[in-house]
VOLUM-833113 format. One record per residue: residue number from 1; residue in one letter; x, y, z of N, C-alpha, C in turn. Coordinates in nm, 4 decimals. Example, Ala and Ser with C-alpha at 12.3 -4.5 7.8 and 13.67 -1.06 7.14 Angstrom:
<rec n="1" res="A" n_px="1.3190" n_py="-0.5690" n_pz="0.7800" ca_px="1.2300" ca_py="-0.4500" ca_pz="0.7800" c_px="1.3200" c_py="-0.3300" c_pz="0.7800"/>
<rec n="2" res="S" n_px="1.2850" n_py="-0.2250" n_pz="0.7080" ca_px="1.3670" ca_py="-0.1060" ca_pz="0.7140" c_px="1.2900" c_py="0.0030" c_pz="0.7870"/>
This chain:
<rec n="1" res="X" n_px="0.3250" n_py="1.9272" n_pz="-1.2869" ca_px="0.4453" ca_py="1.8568" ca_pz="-1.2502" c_px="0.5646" c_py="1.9504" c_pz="-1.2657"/>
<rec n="2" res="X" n_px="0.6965" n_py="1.9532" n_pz="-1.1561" ca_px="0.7827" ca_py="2.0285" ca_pz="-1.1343" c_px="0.8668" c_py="1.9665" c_pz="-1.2972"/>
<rec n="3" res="X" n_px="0.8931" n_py="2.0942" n_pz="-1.3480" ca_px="0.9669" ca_py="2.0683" ca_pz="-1.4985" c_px="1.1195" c_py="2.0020" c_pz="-1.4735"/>
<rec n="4" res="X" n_px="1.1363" n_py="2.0125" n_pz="-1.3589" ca_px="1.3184" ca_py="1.9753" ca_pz="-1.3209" c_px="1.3000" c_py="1.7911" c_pz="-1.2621"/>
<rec n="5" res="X" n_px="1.1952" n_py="1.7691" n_pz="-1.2605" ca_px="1.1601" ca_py="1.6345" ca_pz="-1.2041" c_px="1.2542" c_py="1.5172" c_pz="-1.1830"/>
<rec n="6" res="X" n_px="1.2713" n_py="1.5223" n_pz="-1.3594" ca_px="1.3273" ca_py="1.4591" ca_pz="-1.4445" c_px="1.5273" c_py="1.4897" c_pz="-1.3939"/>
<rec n="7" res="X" n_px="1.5498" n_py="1.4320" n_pz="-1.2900" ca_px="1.6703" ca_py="1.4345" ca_pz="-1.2953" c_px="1.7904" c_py="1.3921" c_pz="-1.2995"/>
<rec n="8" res="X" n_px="1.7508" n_py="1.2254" n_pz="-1.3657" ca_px="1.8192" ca_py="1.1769" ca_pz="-1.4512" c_px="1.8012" c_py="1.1769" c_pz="-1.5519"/>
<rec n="9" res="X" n_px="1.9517" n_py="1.1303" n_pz="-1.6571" ca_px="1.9330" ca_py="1.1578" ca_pz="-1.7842" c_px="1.8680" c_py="0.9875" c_pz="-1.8646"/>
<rec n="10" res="X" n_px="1.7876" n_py="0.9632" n_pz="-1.9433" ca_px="1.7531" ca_py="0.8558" ca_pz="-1.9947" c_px="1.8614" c_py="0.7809" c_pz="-2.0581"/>
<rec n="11" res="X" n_px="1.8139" n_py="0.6380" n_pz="-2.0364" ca_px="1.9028" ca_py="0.5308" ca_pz="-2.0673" c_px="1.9471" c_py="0.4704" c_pz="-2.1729"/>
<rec n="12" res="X" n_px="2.0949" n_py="0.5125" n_pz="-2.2207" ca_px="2.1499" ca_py="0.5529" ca_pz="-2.3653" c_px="2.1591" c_py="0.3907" c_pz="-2.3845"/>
<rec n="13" res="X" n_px="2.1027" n_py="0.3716" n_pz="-2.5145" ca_px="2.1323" ca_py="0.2235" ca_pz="-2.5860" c_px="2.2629" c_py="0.2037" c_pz="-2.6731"/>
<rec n="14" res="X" n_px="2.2792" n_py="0.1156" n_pz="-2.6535" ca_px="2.4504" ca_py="0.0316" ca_pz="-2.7081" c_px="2.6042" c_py="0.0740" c_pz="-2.6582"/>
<rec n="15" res="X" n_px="2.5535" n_py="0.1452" n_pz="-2.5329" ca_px="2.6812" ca_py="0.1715" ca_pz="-2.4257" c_px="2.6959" c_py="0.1068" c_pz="-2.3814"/>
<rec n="16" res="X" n_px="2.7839" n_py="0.0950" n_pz="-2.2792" ca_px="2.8382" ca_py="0.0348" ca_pz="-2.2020" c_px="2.7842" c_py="0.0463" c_pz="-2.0688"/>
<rec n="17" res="X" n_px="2.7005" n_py="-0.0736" n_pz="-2.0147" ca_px="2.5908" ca_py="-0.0330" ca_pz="-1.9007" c_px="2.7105" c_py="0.0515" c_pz="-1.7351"/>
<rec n="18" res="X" n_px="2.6666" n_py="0.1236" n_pz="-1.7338" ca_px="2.7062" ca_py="0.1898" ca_pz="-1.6028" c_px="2.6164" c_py="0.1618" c_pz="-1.4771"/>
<rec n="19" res="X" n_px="2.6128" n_py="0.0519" n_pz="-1.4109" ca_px="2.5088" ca_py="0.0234" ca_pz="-1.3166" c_px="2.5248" c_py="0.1015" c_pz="-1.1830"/>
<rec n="20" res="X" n_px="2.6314" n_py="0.1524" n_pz="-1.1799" ca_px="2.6871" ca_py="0.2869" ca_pz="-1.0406" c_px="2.6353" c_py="0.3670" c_pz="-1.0973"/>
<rec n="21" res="X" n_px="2.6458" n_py="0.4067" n_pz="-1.1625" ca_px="2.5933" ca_py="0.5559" ca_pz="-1.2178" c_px="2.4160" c_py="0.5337" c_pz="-1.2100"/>
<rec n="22" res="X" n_px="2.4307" n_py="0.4735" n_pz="-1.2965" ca_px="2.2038" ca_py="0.4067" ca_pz="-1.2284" c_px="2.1602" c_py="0.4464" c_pz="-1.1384"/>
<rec n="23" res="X" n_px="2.2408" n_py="0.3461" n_pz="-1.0390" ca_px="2.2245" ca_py="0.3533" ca_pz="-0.9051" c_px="2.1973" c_py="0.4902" c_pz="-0.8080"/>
<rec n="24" res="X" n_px="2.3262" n_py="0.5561" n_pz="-0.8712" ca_px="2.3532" ca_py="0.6985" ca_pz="-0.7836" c_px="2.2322" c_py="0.8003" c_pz="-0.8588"/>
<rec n="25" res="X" n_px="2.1969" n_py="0.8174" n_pz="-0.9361" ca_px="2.0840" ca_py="0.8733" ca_pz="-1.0364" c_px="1.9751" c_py="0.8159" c_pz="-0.9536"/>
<rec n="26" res="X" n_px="1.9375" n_py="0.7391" n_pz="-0.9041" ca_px="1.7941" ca_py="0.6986" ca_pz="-0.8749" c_px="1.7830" c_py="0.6885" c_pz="-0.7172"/>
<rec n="27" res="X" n_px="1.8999" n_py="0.7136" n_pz="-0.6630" ca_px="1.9258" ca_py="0.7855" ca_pz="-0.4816" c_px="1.9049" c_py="0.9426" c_pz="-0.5313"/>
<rec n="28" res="X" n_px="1.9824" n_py="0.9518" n_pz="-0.6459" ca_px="1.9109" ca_py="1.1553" ca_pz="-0.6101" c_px="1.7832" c_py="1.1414" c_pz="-0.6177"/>
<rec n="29" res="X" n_px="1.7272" n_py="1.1352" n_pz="-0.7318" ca_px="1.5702" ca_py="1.1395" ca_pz="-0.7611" c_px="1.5054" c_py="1.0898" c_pz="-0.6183"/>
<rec n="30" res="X" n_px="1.5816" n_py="0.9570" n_pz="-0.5285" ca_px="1.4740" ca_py="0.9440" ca_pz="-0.4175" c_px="1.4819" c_py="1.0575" c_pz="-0.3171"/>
<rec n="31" res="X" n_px="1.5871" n_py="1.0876" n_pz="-0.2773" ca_px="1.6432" ca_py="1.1876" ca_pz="-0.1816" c_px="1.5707" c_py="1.3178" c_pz="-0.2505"/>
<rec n="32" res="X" n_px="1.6101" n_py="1.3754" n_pz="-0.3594" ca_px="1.5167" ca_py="1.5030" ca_pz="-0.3626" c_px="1.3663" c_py="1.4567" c_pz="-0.3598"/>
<rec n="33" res="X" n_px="1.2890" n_py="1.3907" n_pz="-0.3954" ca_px="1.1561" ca_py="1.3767" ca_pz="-0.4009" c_px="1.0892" c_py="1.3219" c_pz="-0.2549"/>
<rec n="34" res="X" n_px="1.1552" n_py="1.3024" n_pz="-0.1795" ca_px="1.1694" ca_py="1.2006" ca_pz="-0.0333" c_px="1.0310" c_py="1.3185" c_pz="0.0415"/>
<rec n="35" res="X" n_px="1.0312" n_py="1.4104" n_pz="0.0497" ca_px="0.9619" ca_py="1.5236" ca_pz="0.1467" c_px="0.8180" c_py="1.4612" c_pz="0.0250"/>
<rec n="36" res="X" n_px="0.8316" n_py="1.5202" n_pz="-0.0238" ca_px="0.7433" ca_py="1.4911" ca_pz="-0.1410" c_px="0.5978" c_py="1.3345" c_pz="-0.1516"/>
<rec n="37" res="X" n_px="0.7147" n_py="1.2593" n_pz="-0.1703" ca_px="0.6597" ca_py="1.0941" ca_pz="-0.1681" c_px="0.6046" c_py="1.0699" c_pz="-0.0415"/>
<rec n="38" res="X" n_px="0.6479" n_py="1.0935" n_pz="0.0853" ca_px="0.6527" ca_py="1.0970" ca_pz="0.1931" c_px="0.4882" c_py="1.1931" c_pz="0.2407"/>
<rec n="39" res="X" n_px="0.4712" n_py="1.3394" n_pz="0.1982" ca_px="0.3399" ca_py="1.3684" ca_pz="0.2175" c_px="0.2346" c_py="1.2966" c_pz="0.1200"/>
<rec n="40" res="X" n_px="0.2374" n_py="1.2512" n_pz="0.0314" ca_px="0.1584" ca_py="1.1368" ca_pz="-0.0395" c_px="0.1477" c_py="1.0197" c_pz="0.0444"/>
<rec n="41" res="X" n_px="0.2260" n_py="0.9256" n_pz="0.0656" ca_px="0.1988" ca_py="0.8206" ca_pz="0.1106" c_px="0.1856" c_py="0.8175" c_pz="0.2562"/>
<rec n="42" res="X" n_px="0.2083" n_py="0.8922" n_pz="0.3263" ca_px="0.2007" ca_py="0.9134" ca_pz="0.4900" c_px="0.0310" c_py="0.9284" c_pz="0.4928"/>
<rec n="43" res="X" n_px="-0.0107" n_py="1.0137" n_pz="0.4489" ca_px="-0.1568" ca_py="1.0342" ca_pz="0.4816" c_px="-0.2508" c_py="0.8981" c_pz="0.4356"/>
<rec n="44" res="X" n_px="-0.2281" n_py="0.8408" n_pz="0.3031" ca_px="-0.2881" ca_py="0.7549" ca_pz="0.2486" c_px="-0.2694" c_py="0.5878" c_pz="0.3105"/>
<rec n="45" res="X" n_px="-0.1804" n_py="0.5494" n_pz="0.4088" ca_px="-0.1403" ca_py="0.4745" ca_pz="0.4589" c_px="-0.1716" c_py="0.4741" c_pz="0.5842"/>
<rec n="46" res="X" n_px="-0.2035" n_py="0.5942" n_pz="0.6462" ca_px="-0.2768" ca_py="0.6212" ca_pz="0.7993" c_px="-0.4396" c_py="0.5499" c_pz="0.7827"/>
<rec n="47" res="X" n_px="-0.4338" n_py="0.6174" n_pz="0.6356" ca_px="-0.6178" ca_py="0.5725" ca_pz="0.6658" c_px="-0.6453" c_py="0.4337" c_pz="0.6019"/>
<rec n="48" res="X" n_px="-0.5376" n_py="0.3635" n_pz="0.5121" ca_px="-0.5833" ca_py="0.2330" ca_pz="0.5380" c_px="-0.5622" c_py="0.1927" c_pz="0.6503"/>
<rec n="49" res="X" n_px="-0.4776" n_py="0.2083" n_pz="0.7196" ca_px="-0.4434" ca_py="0.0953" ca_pz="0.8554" c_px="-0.5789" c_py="0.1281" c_pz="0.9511"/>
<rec n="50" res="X" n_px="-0.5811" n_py="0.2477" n_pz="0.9290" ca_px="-0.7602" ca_py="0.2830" ca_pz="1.0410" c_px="-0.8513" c_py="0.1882" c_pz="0.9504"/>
<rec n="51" res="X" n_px="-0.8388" n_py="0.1748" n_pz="0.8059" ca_px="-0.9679" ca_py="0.1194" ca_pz="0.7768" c_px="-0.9335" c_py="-0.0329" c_pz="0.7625"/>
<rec n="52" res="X" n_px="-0.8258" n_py="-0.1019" n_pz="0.8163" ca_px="-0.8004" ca_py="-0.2136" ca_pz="0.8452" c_px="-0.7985" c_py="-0.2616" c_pz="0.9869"/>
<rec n="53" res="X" n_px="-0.7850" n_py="-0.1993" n_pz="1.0665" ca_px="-0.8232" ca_py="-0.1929" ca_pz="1.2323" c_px="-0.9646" c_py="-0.1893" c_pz="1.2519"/>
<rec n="54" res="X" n_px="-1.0031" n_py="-0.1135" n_pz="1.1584" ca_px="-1.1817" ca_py="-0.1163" ca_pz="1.1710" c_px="-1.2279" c_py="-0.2749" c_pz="1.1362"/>
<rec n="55" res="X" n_px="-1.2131" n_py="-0.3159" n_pz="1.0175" ca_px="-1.2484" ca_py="-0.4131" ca_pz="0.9575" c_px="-1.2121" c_py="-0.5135" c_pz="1.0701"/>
<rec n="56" res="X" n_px="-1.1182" n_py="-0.5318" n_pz="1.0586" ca_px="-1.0454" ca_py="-0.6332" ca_pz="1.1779" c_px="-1.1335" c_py="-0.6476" c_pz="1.3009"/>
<rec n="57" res="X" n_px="-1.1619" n_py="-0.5393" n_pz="1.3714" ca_px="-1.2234" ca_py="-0.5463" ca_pz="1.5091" c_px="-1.3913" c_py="-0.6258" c_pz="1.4724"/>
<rec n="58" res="X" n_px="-1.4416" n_py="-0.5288" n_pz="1.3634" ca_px="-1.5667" ca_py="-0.5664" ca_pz="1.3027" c_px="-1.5995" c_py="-0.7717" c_pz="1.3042"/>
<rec n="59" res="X" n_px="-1.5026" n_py="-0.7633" n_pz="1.2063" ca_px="-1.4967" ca_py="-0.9178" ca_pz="1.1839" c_px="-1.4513" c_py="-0.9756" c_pz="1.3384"/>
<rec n="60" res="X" n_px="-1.4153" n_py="-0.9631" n_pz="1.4140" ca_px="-1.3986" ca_py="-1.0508" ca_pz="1.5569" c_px="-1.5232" c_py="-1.0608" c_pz="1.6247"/>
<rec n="61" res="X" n_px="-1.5776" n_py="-0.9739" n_pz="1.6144" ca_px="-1.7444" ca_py="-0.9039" ca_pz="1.6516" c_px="-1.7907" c_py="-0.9914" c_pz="1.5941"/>
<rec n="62" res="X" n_px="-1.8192" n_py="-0.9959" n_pz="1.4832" ca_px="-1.9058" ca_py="-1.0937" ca_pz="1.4104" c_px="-1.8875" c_py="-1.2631" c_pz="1.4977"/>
<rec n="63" res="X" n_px="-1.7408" n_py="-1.2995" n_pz="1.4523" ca_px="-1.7027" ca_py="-1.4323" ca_pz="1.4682" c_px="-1.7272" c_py="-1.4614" c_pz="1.6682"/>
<rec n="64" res="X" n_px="-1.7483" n_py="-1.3418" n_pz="1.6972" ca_px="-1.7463" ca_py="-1.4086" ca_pz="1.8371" c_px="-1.9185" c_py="-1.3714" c_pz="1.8933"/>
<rec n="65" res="X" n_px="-1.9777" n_py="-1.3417" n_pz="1.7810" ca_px="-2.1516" ca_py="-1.3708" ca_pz="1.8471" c_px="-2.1971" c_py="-1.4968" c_pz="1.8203"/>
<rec n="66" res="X" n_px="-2.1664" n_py="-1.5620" n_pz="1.7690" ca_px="-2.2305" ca_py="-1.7007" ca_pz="1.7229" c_px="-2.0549" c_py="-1.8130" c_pz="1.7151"/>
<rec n="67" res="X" n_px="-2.0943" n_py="-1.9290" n_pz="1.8203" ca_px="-1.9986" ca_py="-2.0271" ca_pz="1.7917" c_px="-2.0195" c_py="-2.0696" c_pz="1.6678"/>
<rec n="68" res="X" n_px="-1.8545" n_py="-2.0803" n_pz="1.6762" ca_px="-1.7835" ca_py="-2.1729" ca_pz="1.5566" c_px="-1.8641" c_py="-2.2909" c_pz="1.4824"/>
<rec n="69" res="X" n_px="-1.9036" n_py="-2.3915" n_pz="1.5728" ca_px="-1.9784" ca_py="-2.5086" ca_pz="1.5596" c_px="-2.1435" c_py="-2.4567" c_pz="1.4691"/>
<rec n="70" res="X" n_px="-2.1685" n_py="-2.3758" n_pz="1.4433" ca_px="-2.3232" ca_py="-2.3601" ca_pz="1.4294" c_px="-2.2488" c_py="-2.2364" c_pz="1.2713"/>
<rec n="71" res="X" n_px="-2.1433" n_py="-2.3078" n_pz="1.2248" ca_px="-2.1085" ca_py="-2.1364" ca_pz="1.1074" c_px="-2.2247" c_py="-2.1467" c_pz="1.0209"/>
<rec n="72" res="X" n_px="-2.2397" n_py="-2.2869" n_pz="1.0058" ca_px="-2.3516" ca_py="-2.2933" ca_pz="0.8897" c_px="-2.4720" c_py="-2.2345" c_pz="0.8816"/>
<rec n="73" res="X" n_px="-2.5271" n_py="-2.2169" n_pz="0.9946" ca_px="-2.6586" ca_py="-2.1293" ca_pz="1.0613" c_px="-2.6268" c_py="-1.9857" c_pz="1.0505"/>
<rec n="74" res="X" n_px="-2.5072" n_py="-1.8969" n_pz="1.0055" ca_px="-2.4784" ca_py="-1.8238" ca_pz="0.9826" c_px="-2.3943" c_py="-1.7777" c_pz="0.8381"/>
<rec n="75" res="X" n_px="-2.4753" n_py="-1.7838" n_pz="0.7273" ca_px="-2.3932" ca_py="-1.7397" ca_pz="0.6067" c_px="-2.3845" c_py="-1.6529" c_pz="0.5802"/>
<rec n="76" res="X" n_px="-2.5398" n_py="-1.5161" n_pz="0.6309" ca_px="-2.5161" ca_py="-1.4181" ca_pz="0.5840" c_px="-2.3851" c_py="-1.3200" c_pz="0.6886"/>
<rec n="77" res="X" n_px="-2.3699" n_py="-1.3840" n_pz="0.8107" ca_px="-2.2255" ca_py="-1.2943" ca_pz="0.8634" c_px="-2.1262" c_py="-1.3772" c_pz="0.8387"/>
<rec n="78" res="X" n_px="-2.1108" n_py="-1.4681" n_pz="0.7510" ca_px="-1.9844" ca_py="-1.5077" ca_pz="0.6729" c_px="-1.9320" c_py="-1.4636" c_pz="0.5473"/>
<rec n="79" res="X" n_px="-2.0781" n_py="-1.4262" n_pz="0.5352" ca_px="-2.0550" ca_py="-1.3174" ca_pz="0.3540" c_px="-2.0707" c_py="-1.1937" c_pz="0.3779"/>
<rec n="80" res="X" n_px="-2.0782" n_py="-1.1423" n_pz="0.4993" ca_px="-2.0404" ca_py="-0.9587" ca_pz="0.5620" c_px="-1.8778" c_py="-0.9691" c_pz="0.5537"/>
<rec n="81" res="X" n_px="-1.8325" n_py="-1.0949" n_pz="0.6776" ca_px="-1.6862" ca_py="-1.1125" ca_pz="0.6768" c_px="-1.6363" c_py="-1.1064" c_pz="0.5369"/>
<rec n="82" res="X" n_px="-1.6649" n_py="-1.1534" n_pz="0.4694" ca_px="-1.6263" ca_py="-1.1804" ca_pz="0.3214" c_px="-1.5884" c_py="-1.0375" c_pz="0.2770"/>
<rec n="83" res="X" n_px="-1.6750" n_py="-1.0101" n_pz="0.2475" ca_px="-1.6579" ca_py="-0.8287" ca_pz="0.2191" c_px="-1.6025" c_py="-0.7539" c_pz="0.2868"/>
<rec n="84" res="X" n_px="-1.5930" n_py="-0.7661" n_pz="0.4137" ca_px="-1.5044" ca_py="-0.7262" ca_pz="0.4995" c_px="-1.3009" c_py="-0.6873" c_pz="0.4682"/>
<rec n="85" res="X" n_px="-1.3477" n_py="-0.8469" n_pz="0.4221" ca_px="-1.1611" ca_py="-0.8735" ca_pz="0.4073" c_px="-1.1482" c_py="-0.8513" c_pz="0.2674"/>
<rec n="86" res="X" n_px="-1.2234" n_py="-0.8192" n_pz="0.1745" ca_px="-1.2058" ca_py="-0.7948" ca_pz="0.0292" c_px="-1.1807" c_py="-0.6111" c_pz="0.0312"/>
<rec n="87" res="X" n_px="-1.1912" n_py="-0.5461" n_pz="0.1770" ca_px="-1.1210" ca_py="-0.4073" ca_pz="0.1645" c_px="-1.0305" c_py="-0.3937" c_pz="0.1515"/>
C-alpha cells in the first residue's frame, strides 16, 4: 500500500466538528485514488454483468421449454433456476 494513502488527517475528538473540512478531505482522497478505484472496479463489474446476462438468458431457456401450467412436473429446472439466481 502507497505510504501517502492516508491523506487525510484523523478525526480529532472534543473539537469542534468541521463538516466542510470532512467533506473536502474525502473529495481529495476520492479524486486522487479515482484512476485507481476505477481499474479495480471496472474490470470486476464487466464480469459480473457477463455473468448475469449469462444467468439471465440461461434461466429464460429453462422457463420457456416446459409451460408454466405443468411447473410442478418440473422441480429439478426450478432448483437449476434457483441456483441460477443465487449468483
Amino acid at each position: 500500500m502507497d505510504p501517502n494513502y492516508l491523506i487525510a488527517q484523523p478525526v480529532e475528538f472534543g473539537g469542534a466538528p468541521r463538516p466542510r473540512l470532512l467533506l473536502k478531505d474525502v473529495y481529495k482522497a476520492y479524486t486522487a485514488e479515482f484512476r485507481r478505484w476505477f481499474a479495480i472496479t471496472a474490470p470486476t463489474s464487466l464480469l459480473a454483468s457477463v455473468a448475469l446476462w449469462m444467468a439471465d438468458r440461461k434461466i429464460n431457456e429453462i422457463f420457456r421449454s416446459f409451460p408454466i401450467t405443468q411447473i410442478s412436473h418440473h422441480l429439478l429446472e426450478v432448483a437449476e433456476v434457483g441456483a441460477l439466481l443465487s449468483l
